[in-house]
N, C-alpha and C positions, 0 to 999 in steps of 0.2 A: 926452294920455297917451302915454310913449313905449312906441314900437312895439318888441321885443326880436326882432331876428333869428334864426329858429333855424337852427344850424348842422348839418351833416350828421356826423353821425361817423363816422369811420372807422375800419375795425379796421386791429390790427395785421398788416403781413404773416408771411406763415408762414412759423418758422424753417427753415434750412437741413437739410435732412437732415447727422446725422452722419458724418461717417467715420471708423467706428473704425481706429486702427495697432494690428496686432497689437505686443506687444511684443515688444523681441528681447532674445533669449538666444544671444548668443555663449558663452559657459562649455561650453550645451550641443553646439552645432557643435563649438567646441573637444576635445571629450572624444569625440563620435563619430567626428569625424577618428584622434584616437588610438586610439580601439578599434580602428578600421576597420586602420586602419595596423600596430599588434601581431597583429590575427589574420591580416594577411596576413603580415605577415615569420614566422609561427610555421608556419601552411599550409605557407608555400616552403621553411622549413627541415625540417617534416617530411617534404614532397615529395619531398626531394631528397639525403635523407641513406638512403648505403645501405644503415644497418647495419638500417634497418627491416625490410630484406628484404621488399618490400613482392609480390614474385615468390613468394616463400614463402606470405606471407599468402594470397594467389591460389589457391594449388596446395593447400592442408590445407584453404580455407574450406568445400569441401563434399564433404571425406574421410570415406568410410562411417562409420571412430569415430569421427569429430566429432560426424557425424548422431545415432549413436549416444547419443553422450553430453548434447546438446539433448536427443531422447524423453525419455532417463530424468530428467534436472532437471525437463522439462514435469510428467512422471507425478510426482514426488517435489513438488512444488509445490501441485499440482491436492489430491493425495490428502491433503498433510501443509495444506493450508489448509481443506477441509472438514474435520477434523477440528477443527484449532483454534476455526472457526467454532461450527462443534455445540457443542464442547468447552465454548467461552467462553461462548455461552447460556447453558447450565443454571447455571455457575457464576456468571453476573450475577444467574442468578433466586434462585440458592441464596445468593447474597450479600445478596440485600436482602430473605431470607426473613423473619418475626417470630419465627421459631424461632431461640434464640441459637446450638443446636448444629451447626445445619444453617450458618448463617451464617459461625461460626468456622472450618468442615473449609473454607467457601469461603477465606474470608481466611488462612487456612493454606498454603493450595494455592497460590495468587496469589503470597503473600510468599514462598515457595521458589522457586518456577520464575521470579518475576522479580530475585532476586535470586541468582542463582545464573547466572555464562556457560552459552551457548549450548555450546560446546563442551566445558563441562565435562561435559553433559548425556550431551553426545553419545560420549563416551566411559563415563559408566557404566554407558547402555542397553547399549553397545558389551560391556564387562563382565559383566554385569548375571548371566549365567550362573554367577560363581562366588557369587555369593549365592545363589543361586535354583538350582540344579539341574535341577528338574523346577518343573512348575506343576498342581496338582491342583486340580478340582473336585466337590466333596462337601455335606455337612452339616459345619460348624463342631466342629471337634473332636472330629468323629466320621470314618467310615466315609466313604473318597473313591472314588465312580465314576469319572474320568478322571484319566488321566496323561497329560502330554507332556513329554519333552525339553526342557529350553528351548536348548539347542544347536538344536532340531528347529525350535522358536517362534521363535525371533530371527536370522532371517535378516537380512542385510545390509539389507534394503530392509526388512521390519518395526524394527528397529532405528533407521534412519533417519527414518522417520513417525513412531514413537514419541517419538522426542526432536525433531524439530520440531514434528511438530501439539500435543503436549503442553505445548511452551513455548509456541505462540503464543495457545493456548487461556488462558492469563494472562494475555495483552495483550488477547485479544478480550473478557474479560469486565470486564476495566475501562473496553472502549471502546462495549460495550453498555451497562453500567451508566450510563452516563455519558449514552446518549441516552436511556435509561428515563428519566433524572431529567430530561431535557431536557422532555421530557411534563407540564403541570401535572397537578396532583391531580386535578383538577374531572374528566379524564376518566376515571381511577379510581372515582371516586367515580358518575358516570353511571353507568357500567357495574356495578357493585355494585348501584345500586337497580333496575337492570334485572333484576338476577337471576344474572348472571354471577359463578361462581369467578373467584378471585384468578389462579390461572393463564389461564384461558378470556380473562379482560381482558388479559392480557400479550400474547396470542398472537394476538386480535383486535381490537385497540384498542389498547393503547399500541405495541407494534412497528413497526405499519405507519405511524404518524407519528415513529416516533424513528427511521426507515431515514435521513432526510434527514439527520442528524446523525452517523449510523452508517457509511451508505457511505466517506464520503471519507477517514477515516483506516482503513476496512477496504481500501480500493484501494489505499492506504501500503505496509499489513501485508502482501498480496497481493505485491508489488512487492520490500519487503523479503526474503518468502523466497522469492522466486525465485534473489537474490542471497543470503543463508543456506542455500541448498545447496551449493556451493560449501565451507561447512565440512565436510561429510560426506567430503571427500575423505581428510581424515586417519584414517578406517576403510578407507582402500582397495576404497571406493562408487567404481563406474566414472560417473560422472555427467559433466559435463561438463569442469569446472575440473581431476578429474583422469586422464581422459581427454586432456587436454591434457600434463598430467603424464609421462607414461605414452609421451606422443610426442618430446619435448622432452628426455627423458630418454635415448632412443633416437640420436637425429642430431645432439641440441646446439641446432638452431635454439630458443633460448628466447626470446627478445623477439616472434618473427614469431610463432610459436604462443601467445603471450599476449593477441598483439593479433586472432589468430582468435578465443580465446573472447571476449574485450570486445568484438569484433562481438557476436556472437551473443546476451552477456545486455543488449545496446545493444539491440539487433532485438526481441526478447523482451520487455525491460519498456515499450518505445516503445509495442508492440501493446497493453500492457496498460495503457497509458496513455489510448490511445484508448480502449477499453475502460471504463478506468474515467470519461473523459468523457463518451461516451453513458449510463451508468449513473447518473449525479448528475445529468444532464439530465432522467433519466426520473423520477427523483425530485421533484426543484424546480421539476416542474410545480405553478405555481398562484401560485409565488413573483413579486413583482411586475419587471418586466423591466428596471425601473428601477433595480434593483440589482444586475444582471447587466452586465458590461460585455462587448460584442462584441470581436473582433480588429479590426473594421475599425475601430472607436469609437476604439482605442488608436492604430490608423495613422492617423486622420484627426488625432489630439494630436501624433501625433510630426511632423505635415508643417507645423504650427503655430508648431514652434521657433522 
């Protein structure tokens, strides 16, 4: 009987470990070199051109009225954005009321102040006295216990918050509404069979998860009228831009005095840049980090070119 050899088998050996090339992208070197290269020749021509007056800039950057006029934009910002804020709430809640009449005064309101300039505004409130004379409060077509002036009512600076926070309060209730709906129904609906009013659930239940939605283009609107104060100058509001005005007008230096205040609303909305970064941070807890991309994540891509 033949005898059948068995044979040993062998594995095979184990492949080579790969090595990956990254790929190259010349295109991108190409075009960073030219970035690189345009904002230095722009730098050095700004640098070194006199008419900047960049001596000038130095000497107004932190001139009492300059100071001056930073405060009041600050106080004109702060004060005309909590209004708007407030403002916009009720009008997102009175927007998606089931009442038709409550609903319509909102979308009334909304459709004027967003379709109408910023500056148009600001000149009727500006106005606003030859319509209005006095402003009384009473019983409706009766008998009025208070009167005031509105020369005495509409100061420069109520005038101003008026036609800001009142426009922005149009933006903000479209940009509330907008995280309300971001909310599904289900949690409506929870809270209803728990027992809560329609408003009770707004204000404890759907807000505090449509914030995530809300903050980021409130940080915008925030940012935007800082830089929408700057209209009020053409009421002859000492604020910053014409405070500037006002110096410029005076000596002549107008470029170097222009480039003090674009310091300043540079300085200004940067902080409130940071600002609104730790604030969506504080939000978008819980959001998975996998969809956050870090600064370093971005620098570690670009050394990859």
């Amino acid at each position: 009987m033949p005898s059948i050899e068995a044979t040993e088998s062998t594995e095979p050996g184990r492949p080579d470990d790969i090595k990956a090339v990254p790929v190259r992208r010349p295109g991108r070197w190409i075009a960073t070199v030219l970035v690189l290269w345009v904002g230095a020749a722009a730098i050095n021509s700004v640098a070194n051109n006199p008419r900047f007056g960049w001596g000038v800039v130095g000497h107004y950057m932190f001139d009492p009225r300059v100071l001056h006029g930073v405060r009041i934009t600050i106080e004109l910002t702060v004060v005309s954005m909590v209004m708007g804020v407030v403002g916009g709430v009720a009008l997102a809640v009175m927007r998606m009321s089931p009442n038709p009449l409550v609903s319509s005064v909102s979308w009334l309101y909304i459709w004027f102040f967003r379709g109408t300039p910023l500056l148009v505004q600001i000149f009727f409130w500006y106005f606003a006295g030859a319509l209005f004379p006095s402003f009384a409060i009473g019983i409706p077509f009766g008998p009025a216990f208070f009167h005031i002036s509105a020369n005495s009512a509409l100061k420069p600076f109520v005038v101003c918050v008026l036609a800001l926070g009142l426009n922005e309060a149009a933006y903000m209730a479209e940009i509330v509404r907008a995280g309300v709906i971001s909310v599904g129904e289900g949690q409506t609906q929870a809270a209803s069979s728990l027992g809560m009013g329609r408003l009770m659930a707004i204000r404890r239940i759907v807000l505090p998860q449509a914030m995530r939605v809300i903050i980021p283009p409130t940080g915008n609107e925030a940012i935007s009228m800082l830089k929408n104060t700057s209209l009020v100058s053409v009421i002859a509001y000492t604020e910053l831009f014409y405070t500037v005005q006002l110096i410029y007008a005076a000596n002549y230096k107008t470029i170097p005095l222009l480039i003090v205040s674009c310091f300043w609303y540079l300085l200004m909305t940067s902080v409130m840049y940071v600002g609104q970064y730790f604030v969506e941070r504080r939000f978008e807890r819980g959001v998975s980090r996998a969809d956050q991309v870090s600064l370093r994540a971005r620098w570690l891509e670009f050394r990859h070119f």
